[in-house]
C-alpha positions in Angstrom: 0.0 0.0 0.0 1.3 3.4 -0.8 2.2 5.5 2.0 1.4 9.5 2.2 5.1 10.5 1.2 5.0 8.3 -1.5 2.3 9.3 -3.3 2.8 9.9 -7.0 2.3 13.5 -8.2 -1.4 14.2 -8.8 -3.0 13.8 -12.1 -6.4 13.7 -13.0 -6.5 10.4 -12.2 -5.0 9.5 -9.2 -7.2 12.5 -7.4 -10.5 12.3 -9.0 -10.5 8.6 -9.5 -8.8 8.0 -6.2 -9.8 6.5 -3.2 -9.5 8.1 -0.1 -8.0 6.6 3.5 -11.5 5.9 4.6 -15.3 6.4 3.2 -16.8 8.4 6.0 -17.8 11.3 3.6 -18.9 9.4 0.9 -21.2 7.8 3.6 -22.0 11.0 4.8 -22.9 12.2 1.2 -25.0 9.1 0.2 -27.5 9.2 3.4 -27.3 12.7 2.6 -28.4 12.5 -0.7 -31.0 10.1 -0.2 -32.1 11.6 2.8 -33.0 14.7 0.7 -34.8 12.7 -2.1 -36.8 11.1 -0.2 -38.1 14.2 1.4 -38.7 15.7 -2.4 -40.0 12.6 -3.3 -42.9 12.9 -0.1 -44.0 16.2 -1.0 -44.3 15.2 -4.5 -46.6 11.9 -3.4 -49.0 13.7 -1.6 -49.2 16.8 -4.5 -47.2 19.6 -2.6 -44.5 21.3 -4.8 -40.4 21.7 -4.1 -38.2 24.0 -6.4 -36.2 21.9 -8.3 -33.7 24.4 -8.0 -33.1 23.2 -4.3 -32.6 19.7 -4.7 -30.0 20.9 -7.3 -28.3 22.6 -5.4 -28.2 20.5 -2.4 -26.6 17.6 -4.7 -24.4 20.3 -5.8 -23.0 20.8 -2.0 -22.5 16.9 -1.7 -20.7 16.7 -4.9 -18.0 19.7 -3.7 -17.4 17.2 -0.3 -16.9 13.9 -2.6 -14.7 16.8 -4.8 -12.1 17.2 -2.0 -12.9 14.7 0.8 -14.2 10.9 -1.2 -11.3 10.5 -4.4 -7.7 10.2 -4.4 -7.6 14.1 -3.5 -8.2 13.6 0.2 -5.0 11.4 0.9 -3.0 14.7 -0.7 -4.5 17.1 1.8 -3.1 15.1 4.5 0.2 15.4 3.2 0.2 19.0 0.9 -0.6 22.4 2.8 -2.2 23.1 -0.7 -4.0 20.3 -1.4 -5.2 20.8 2.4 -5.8 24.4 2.0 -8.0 23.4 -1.3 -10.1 21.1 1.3 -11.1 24.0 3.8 -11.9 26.9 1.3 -14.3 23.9 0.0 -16.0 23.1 2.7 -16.0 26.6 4.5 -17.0 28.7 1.9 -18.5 26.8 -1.3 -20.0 23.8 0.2 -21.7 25.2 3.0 -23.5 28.0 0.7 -25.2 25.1 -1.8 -26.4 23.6 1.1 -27.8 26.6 2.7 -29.4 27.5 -0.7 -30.9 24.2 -0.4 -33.1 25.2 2.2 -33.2 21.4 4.1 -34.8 22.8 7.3 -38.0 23.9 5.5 -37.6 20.6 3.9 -37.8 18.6 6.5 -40.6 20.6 8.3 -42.7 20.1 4.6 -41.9 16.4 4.6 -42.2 15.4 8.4 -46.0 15.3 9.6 -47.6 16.9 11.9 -49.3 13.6 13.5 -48.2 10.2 14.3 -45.2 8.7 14.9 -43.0 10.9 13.5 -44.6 13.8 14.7 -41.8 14.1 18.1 -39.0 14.5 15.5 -41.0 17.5 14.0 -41.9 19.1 17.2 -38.0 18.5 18.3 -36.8 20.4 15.1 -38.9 23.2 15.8 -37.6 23.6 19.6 -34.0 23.2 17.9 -34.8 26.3 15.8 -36.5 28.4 18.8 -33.9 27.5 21.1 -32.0 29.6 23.1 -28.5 28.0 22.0 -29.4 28.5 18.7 -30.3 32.0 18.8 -26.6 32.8 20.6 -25.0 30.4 17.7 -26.8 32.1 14.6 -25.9 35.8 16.1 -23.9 38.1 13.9 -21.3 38.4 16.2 -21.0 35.1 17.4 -20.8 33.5 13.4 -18.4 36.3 12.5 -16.1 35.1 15.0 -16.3 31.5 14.9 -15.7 31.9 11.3 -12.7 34.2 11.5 -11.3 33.4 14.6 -10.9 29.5 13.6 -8.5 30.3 10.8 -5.9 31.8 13.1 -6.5 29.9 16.1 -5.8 27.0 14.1 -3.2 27.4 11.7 -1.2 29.8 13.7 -0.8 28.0 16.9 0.3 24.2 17.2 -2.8 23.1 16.9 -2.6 22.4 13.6 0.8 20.4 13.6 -1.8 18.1 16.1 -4.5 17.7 14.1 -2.8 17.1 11.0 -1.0 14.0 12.4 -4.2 11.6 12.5 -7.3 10.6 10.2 -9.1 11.5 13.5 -7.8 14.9 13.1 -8.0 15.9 9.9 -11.5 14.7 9.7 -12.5 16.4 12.7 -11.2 19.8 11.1 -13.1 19.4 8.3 -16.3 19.2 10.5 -15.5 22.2 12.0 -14.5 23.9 8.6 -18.2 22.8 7.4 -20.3 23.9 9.8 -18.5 27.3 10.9 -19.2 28.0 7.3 -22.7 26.7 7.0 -23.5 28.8 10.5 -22.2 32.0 8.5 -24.0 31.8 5.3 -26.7 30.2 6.5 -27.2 33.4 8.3 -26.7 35.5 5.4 -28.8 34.1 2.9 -30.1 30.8 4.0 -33.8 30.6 3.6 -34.5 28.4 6.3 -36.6 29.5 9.4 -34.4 29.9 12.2 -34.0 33.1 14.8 -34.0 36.6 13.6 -31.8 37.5 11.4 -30.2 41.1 11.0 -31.7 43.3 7.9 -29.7 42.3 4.6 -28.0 45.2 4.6 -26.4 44.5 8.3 -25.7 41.7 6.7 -23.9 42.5 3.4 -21.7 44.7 5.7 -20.9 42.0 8.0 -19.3 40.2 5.0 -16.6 43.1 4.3 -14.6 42.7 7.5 -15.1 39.1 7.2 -13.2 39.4 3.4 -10.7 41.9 4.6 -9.7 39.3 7.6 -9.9 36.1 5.0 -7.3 38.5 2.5 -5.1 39.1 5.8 -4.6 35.4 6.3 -4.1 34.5 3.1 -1.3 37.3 2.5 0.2 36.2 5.7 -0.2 32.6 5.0 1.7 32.8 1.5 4.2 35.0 2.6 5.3 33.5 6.0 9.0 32.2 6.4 8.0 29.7 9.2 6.3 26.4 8.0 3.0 26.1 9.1 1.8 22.5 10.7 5.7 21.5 11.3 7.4 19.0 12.3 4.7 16.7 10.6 4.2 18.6 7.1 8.5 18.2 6.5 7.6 14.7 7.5 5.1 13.3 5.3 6.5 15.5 2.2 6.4 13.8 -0.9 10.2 14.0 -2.4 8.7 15.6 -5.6 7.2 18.9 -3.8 8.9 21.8 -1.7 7.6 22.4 1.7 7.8 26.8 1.2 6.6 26.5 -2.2 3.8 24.4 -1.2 2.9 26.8 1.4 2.7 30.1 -1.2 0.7 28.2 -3.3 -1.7 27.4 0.1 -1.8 30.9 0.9 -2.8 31.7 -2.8 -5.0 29.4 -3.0 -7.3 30.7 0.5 -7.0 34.5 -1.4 -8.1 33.3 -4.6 -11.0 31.0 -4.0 -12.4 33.5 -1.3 -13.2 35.8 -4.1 -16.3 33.6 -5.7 -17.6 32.8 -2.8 -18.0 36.2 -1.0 -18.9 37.7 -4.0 -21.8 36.0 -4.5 -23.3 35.7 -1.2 -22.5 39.7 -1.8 -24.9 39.9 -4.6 -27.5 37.9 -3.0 -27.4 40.0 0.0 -27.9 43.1 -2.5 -30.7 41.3 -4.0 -32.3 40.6 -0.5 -32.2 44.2 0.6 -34.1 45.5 -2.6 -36.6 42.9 -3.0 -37.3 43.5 1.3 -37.4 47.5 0.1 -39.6 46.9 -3.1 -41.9 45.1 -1.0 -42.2 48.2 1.6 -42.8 50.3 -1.2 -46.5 51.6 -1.7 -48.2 49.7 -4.8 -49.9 53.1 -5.0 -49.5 57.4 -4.8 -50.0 58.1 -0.7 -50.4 54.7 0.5 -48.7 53.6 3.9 -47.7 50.1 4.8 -47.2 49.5 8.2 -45.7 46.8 9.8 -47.5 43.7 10.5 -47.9 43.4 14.7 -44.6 41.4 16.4 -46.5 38.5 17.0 -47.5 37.5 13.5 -43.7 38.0 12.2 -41.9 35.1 11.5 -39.0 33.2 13.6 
């Protein structure tokens, strides 16, 4: 069996066609996947519609995890700061927004009934989403941080040198890289119910400090002297790659693949703000619309 230094240089091949050190993600992805269907597949028995633009998208998020976490492309981010670097901009900032978009909490709340057996899990979702902890989680603030926060807590400290050193570690980080990010965007332009959000404006300005911070790391990240995740990354090198080199082309890659990302969930921020202003608008010359009582508004 080929060990992690002695893996070839990556082709097409040997990292899409690839199999990873264990199938925990492409686990994850199937029950995921069918999970999701099955839902769809509910509403549609019983006549009740579901955007087919949702389910695309959610498919869309699996397929990004299988992309960087269930081929040959997962044993290289154990071993290359790049290949790992690849991983987390994945799962932190493109994977995490398809799934958002794919709205699975209303989902599930469609497909679940109200009655019978299944009717606990329902009621249980529902406390979930009114909950106190969740409320804390899913604040500005609170997101900001975690999302921000983790990239320098980790990589600067030798914390990552730890986690990088097991399968239990590396997989763990990747949890963490997926659902920091799905907290954040979920809160900017998830449409799933959930606590109350700030306007979309708050929100489009949230994501400025949040790029300027991402562009700080990366700079820092591709231009440091000291190798990150040492004495383990000098370890497991494969003889055909350069440990700095490597590294520059990590911290390019966490400037570059930021750009998409937040620029989007820019836009759609944008777009949120003028659709909520169109809809405060008067349809007609001296008409007032006043805002429905507090207790009506949604959760």
């Amino acid at each position: 069996m080929t060990t992690h230094a002695d893996l070839p240089r990556p082709t097409w091949h040997n990292v899409l066609l690839g199999t990873p050190d264990h199938s925990l993600w492409l686990v994850v992805c199937a029950v995921a996947a069918v999970a999701y269907l099955a839902a769809v597949y509910r509403l549609h028995r019983r006549g009740d519609h579901w955007p087919v633009r949702r389910t695309a998208l959610w498919l869309a998020g699996l397929v990004t995890i299988y992309l960087v976490c269930g081929n040959g492309f997962a044993r290289y981010a154990m071993v290359l700061f790049s290949a790992h670097m690849a991983q987390h901009m994945m799962l932190n900032m493109y994977t995490p927004i398809l799934l958002a978009l794919g709205a699975p909490v209303t989902l599930t709340l469609r497909a679940l009934p109200a009655r019978g057996n299944l009717a606990g899990v329902r009621r249980g979702l529902v406390r979930v989403l009114h909950s106190r902890a969740l409320a804390v989680l899913s604040s500005m603030p609170v997101a900001v941080v975690l999302f921000v926060v983790s990239l320098f807590g980790l990589y600067f400290t030798p914390l990552f040198a730890l986690l990088m050193s097991s399968t239990a570690g590396h997989v763990g980080m990747q949890v963490h890289f997926l659902i920091t990010g799905y907290l954040f965007f979920w809160i900017l332009v998830g449409p799933d119910p959930g606590p109350r959000r700030p306007p979309p404006m708050v929100r489009f300005l949230a994501i400025l400090p949040v790029g300027a911070m991402h562009a700080l790391f990366a700079v820092t990240v591709a231009f440091a002297h000291h190798i990150f995740g040492e004495p383990f990354i000098s370890e497991v090198r494969p003889h055909w790659s350069s440990v700095q080199w490597d590294q520059t082309l990590g911290g390019g890659i966490a400037g570059g693949f930021a750009e998409l990302p937040m620029g989007t969930v820019a836009v759609l921020c944008l777009l949120q703000w003028w659709n909520a202003a169109e809809a405060r608008m008067p349809s007609t010359p001296g008409e007032l619309v006043v805002d429905p009582p507090s207790s009506t508004r949604a959760r």
